[in-house]
N, C-alpha and C positions, 0 to 999 in steps of 0.2 A: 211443518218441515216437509220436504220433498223427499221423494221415496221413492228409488228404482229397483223393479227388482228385474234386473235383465238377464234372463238366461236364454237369450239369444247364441251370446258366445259359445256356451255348453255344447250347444245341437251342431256347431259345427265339426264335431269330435265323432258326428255318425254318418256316417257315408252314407246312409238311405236319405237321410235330412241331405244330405249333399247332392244329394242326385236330385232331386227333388227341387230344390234349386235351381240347379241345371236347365231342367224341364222347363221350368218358367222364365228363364232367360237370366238369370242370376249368375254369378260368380261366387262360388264359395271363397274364392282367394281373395275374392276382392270386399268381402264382409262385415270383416273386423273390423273395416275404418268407417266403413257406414254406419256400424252400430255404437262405434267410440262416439262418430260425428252427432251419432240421435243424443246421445247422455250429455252429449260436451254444449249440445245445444240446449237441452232440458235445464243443466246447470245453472247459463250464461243467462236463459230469459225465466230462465224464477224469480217472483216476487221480491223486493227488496226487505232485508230482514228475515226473509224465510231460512231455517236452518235443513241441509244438505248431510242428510245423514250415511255414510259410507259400510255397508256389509263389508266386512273385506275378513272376517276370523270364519271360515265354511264350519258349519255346521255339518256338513254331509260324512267326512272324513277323521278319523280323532287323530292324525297328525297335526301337532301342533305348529302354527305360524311362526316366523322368528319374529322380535319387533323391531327388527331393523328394514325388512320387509313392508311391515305394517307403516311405520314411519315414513318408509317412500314413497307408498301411495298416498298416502294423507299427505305428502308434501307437493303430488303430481296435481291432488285434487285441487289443490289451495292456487294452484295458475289458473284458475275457474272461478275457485269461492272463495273469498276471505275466511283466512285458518279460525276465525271468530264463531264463523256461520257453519262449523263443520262439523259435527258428530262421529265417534265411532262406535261401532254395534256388531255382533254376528251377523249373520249371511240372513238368518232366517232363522224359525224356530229348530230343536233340535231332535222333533220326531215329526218330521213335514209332511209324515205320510202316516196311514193307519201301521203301514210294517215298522216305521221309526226308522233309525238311521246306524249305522252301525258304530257306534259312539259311546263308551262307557261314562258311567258316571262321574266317574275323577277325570276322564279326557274331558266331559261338557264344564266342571269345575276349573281344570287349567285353563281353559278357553275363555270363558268368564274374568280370571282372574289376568289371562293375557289383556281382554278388550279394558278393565283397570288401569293396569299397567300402564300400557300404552298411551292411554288418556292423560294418567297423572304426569307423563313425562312430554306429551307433545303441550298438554295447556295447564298442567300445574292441579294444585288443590283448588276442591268446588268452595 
């Protein structure tokens, strides 16, 4: 499978990252399309057959996703990849740091059971 984990977009949330930027002749505004264009390109020339597996449930935060939400980017993804070739998964593990993440137990369980969910209803029973 292919596997992005771009937290590119994140750092544009910190002005010192933005400045920094700057300095080297970048556009923080103009960012976001360069680093969709990097994924959108990773997607397009992946291997044929290779499954495209999508983070989109964060791990970082315990509010939980809607799956109406979820559904739409799994559907933005699939103008890319065949809905066949597409996976869905949390963000990342859910103590990605020695300090862990601020995430209760039953929030990392709803999250779990949302990335289910979501699965059974965009591609059905395994």
């Amino acid at each position: 499978y292919l596997q992005l984990d771009d937290v590119s977009f994140a750092y544009l949330c910190d002005e010192k990252f933005c400045d920094g930027c700057r300095r080297n002749g970048d556009d923080p505004e103009a960012l976001p399309r360069v680093f969709a264009a990097a994924v959108n390109a990773a997607l397009q020339g992946r291997p044929p057959g290779k499954r495209a597996v999508l983070g989109l449930v964060t791990t970082k935060q315990g509010t939980i996703e809607g799956d109406a939400e979820i559904k739409r980017r799994i559907e933005a993804a699939a103008a890319y990849v065949p809905l066949e070739n597409i996976c869905l998964s949390p963000q990342c593990g859910f103590s990605s740091t020695h300090h862990g993440n601020a995430v209760s137990e039953s929030e990392q369980w709803r999250k779990l059971e949302l990335v289910v969910r979501v699965a059974r209803d965009v591609w059905g029973e395994a």
